[in-house]
N, C-alpha and C positions, 0 to 999 in steps of 0.2 A: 614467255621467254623468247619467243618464236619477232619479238621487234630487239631485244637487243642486238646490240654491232659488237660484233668481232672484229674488227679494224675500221680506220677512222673515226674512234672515240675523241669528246672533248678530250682528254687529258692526253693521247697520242698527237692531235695537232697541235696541242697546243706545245708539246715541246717540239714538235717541227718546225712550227712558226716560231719558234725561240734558235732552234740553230741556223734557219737559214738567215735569222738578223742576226746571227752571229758570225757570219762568213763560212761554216759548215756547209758543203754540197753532199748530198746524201741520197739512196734509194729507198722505195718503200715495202715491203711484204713481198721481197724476192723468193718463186717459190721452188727455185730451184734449192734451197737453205732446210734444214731442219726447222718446223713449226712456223714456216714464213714470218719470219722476223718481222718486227714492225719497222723499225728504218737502219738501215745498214752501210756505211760509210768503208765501201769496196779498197781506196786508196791506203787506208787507215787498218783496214781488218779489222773493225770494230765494229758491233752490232748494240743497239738500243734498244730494249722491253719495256715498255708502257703496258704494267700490270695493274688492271684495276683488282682494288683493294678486296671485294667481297666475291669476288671471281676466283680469285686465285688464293684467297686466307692470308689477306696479311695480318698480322698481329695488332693494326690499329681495330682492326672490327674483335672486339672481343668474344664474343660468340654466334650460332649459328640460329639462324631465323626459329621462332617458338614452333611456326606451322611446318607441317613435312618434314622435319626431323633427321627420318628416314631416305629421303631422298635427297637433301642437303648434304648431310656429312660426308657421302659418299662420291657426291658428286664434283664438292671440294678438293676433298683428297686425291681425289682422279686430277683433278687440273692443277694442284701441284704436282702431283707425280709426272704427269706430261712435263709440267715445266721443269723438272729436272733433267728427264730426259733431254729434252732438246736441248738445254743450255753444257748438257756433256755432249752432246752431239757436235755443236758447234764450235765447241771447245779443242775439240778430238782434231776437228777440220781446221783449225790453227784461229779458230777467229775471239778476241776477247768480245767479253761480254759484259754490259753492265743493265742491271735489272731496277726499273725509277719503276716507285709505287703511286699509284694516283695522289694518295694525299704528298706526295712529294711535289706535285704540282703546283701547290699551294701558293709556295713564295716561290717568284722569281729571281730573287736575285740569288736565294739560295741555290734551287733547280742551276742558273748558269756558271754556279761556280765547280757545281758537281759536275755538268757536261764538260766545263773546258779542262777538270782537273785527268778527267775522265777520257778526251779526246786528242786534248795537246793542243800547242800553238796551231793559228789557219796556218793557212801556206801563202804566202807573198802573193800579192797579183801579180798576173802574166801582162798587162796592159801597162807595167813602168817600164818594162824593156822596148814593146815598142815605141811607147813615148823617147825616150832615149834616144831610139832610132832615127824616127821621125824628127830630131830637130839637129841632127846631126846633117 
């Protein structure tokens, strides 16, 4: 266990590299945050959880490994319960939160409709008003 990543998972960049081609600027694993967030979009007060699926007990893994039993179930429950905590943590601290499951990774184009429904319209670039400027 001692090789898995706790941050910078495929399924975390890969919706990274999906908002910043979406015109989203965003920060990663701020730890000044409850449970250092995996990416957090400061302008917005909105924060993003890329939970893998058999980490955190999502309901697509239907049960829990045959071996160690004993050490699984307990060990699950614990990392949802963290995850709740933090996500009232962060909540308390005014910031919304939306919680993407690994297998939500899956499809793209679904994933992008869930961020932008999730995040709201970009913000205009700053680079038309100088243009404007500039030929004035």
């Amino acid at each position: 266990m001692r090789a898995i990543r706790h941050k910078d998972t495929k399924p975390e960049i890969m919706v990274r590299r999906l908002l910043h081609r979406m015109g989203y600027r965003f920060r990663v694993h701020r730890r000044d945050l409850p449970g250092k967030p995996d990416i957090v979009l400061p302008a917005r007060r909105k924060i993003v959880l890329v939970n893998g699926c058999f980490w955190h007990g999502h309901e697509c893994i239907p049960r829990l490994p045959k071996s160690r039993t004993e050490y699984w179930a307990p060990k699950i429950a614990g990392n949802r319960e963290r995850d709740r905590r933090n996500v009232a943590a962060l909540e308390r601290l005014g910031w919304e939160v939306l919680v993407l499951w690994e297998c939500a990774t899956n499809d793209g184009t679904d994933l992008a409709r869930i961020l932008a429904a999730f995040l709201g319209p970009q913000k205009t670039a700053r680079c038309e008003a100088g243009s404007e400027v500039a030929q004035s």
